[in-house]
C-alpha positions as CSV (number, residue, x, y, z in Angstrom):
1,X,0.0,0.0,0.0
2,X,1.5,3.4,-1.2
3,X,0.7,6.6,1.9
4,X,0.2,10.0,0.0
5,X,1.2,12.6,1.6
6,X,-1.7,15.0,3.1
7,X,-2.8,17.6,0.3
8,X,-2.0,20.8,1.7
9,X,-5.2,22.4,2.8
10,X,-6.8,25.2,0.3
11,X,-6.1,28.8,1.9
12,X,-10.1,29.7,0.8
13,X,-10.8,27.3,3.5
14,X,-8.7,29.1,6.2
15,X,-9.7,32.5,5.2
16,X,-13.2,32.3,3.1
17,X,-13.9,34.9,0.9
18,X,-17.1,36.5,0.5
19,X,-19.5,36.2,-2.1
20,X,-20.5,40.0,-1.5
21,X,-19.3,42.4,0.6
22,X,-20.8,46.2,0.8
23,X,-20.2,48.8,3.4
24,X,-22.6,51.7,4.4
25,X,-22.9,54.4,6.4
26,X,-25.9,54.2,8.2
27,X,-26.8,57.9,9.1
28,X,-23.9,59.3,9.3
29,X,-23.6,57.6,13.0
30,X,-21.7,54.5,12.2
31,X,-20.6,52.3,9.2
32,X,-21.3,48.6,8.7
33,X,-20.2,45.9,6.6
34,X,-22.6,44.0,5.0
35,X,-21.1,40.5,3.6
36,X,-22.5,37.5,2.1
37,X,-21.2,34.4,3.2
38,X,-22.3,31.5,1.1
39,X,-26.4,31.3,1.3
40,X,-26.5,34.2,4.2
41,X,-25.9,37.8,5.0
42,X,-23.7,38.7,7.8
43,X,-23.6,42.1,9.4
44,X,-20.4,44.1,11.2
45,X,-20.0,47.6,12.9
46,X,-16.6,48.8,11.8
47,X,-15.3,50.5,15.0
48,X,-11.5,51.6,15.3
49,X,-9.2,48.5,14.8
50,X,-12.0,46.1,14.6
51,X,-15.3,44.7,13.4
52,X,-18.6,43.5,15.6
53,X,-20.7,41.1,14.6
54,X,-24.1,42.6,14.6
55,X,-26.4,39.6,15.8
56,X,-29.5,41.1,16.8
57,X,-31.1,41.7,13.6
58,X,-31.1,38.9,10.7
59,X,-31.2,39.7,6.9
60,X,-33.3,37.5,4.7
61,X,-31.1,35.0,3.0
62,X,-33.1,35.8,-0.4
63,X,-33.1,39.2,-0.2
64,X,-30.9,40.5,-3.2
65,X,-28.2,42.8,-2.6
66,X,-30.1,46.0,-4.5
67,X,-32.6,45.9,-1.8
68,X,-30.0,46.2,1.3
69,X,-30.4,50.0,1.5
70,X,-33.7,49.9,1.8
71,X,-33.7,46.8,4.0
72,X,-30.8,48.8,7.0
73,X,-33.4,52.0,6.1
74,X,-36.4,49.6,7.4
75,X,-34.7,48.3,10.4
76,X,-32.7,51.9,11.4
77,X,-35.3,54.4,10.7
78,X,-35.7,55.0,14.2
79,X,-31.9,56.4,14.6
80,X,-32.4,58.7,11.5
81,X,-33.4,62.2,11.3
82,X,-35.9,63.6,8.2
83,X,-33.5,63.4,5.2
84,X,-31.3,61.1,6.8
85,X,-29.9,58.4,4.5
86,X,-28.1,54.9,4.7
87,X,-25.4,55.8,2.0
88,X,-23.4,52.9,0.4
89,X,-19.8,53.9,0.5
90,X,-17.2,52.7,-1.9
């Protein structure tokens, strides 16, 4: 019997990209990353140095990326101001 050595393991599993990853500022109060991984949306609050998962609200898995402004405006409103916007930055 002939032992093969172990295939070195595929750097996309140690660091997975993302399918899609946006970033918006969210009334001019904070900025999150918005990032699909796989078959689900992820969402992070970019503060100095580092990233927090947000985990309280949940994106719809089908919801398409064109509708994600509208989708942070639905669940933010509260935090905006009249002719506040969620702005999509680069």
């Amino acid at each position: 019997m002939r032992l093969h050595p172990t295939p070195p393991r595929s750097p996309r599993r140690e660091h997975p990209g993302y399918d899609c990853k946006m970033k918006f500022n969210v009334y001019g109060r904070f900025v999150i990353d918005v990032v699909r991984e796989k078959d689900r949306w992820a969402m992070f609050e970019i503060v100095p140095g580092k990233r927090l998962r947000i985990s309280d609200f949940a994106i719809p898995p089908s919801l398409d990326e064109s509708h994600l402004p509208q989708f942070l405006d639905d669940i933010y409103h509260e935090m905006g101001r009249p002719g506040d916007k969620i702005v999509p930055l680069e």
